[in-house]
C-alpha positions as CSV (number, residue, x, y, z in Angstrom):
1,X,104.7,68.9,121.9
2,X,105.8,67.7,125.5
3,X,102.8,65.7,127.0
4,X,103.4,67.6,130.2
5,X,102.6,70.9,129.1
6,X,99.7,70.4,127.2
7,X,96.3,69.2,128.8
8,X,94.8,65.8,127.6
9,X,91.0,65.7,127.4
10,X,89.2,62.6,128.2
11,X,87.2,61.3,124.9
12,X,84.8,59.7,126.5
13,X,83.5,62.2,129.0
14,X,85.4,65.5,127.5
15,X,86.5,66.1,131.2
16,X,90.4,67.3,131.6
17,X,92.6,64.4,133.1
18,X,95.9,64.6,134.2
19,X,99.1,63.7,132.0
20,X,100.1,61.8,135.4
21,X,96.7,59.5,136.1
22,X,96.5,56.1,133.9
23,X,92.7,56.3,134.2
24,X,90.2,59.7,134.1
25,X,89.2,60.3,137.2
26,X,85.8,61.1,136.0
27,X,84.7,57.8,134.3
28,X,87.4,55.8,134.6
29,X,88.1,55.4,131.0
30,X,92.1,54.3,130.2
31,X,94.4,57.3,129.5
32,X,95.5,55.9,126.2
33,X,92.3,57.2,124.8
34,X,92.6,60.5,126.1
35,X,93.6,62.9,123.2
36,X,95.5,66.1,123.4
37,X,93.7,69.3,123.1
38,X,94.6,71.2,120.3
39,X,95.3,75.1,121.2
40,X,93.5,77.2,118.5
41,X,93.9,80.8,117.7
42,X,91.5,83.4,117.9
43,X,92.2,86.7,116.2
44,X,92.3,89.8,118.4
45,X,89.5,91.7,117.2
46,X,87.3,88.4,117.8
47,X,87.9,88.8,121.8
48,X,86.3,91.5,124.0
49,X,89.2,92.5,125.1
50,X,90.9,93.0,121.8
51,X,88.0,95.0,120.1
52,X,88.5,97.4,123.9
53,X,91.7,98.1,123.5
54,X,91.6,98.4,119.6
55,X,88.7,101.2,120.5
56,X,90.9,102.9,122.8
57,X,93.9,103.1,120.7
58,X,91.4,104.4,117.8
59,X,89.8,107.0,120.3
60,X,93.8,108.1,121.5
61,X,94.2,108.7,117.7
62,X,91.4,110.8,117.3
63,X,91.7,112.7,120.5
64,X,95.4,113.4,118.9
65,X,94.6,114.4,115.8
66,X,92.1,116.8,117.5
67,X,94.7,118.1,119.8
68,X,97.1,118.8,116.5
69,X,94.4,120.7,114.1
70,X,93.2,122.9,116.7
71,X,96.8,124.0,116.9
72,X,97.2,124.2,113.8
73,X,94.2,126.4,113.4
74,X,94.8,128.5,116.5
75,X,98.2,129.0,115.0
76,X,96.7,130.2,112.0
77,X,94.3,132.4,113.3
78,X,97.1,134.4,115.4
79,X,99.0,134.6,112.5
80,X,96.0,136.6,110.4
81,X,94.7,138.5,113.3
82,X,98.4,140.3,113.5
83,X,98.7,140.2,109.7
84,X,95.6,142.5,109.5
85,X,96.0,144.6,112.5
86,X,99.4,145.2,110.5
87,X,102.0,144.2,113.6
88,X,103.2,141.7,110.6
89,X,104.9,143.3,107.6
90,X,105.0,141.8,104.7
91,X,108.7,141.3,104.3
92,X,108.2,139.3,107.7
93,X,105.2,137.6,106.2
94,X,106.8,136.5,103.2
95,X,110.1,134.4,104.9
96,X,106.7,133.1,107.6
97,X,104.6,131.7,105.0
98,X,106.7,128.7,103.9
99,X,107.4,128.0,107.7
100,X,104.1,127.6,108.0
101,X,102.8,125.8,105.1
102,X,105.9,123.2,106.0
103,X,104.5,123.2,110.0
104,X,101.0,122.7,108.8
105,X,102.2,119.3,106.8
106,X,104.4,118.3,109.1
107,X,101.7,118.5,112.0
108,X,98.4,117.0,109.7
109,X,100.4,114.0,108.4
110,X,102.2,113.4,111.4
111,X,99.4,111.7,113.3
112,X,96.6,111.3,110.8
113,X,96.1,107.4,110.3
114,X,98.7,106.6,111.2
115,X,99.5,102.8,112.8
116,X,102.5,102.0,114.2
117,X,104.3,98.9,115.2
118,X,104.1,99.9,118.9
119,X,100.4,100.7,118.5
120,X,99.4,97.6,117.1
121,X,101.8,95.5,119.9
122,X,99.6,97.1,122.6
123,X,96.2,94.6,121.0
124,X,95.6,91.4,123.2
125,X,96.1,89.0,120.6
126,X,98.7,90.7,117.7
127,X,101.2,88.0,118.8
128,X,100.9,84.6,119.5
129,X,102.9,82.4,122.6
130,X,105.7,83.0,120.5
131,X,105.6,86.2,119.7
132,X,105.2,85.6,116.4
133,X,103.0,88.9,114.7
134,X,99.1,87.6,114.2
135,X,96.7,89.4,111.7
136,X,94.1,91.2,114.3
137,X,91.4,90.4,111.9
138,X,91.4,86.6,110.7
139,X,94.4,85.5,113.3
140,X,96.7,84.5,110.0
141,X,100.1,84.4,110.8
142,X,101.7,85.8,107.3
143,X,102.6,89.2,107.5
144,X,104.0,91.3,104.7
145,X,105.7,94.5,104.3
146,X,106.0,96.5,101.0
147,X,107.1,100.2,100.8
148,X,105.6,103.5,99.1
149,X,107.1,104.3,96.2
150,X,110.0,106.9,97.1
151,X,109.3,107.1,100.7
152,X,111.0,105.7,103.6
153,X,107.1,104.4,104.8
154,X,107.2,100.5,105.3
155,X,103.6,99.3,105.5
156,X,102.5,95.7,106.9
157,X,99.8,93.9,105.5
158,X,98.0,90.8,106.4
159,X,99.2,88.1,103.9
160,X,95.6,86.2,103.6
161,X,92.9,89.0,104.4
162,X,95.0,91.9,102.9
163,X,94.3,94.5,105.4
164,X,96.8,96.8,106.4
165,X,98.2,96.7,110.1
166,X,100.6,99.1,110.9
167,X,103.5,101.1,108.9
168,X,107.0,101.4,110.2
């Protein structure tokens, strides 16, 4: 690491000195004794402002998946109200019904639980200075990906706590 761009603390009186003065300015103790500080990671959901912004993604996702079942539903109730007032035959009804079983999947496990890579980018603290991916939870920089069996679903996991992260 260049000795420029990293602070050097003063081991005598902890007080930061700069990489340009021989001597701390504080106590006057020689620069050579000075050690570098060592930058340590915190994991995002350790900060404030990680655990916010995690709580307002979560609350997005649940304002969502409100948004999609009371479609659903309201679709649904439409859909028996003109059944039984008999404005829907059942020749009509019968070609409608898998239409809507297939809309009702679609829109349930379209947005229920689900993380994506985007979501998880928008955490304080998911990436390092290098944008390197960081577990949210215990700051571990080993991330694995793994697949459900016969889907196209790529999930990422943290490598040492094992939580899941997002799914691609």
């Amino acid at each position: 690491m260049n000795e420029h761009s990293s602070k050097l603390i003063c081991s005598a009186c902890k007080k930061t000195v700069r990489p340009t003065d021989a001597f701390c300015s504080h106590c006057g103790t020689p620069r050579g004794a000075a050690k570098k500080q060592i930058k340590t990671f915190t994991p995002a959901l350790q900060t404030p402002e990680g655990r916010r912004v995690y709580a307002q993604i979560l609350q997005e996702k649940k304002n969502k998946n409100r948004w999609t079942l009371l479609f659903i539903f309201l679709n649904l109730a439409v859909g028996a109200l003109l059944y039984f007032n008999g404005l829907f035959s059942t020749h009509m009804l019968a070609w409608l019904t898998p239409l809507i079983i297939l809309f009702l999947l679609l829109g349930v496990f379209a947005h229920i639980g689900s993380w994506h890579h985007k979501d998880y980018l928008r955490i304080p603290g998911s990436t390092d200075d290098k944008g390197e991916h960081r577990c949210i939870h215990c700051g571990h920089k080993g991330i694995y990906r793994s697949t459900i069996y016969k889907t196209n679903t790529t999930l990422a996991n943290c490598a040492s706590c094992r939580k899941h992260l997002w799914q691609e």
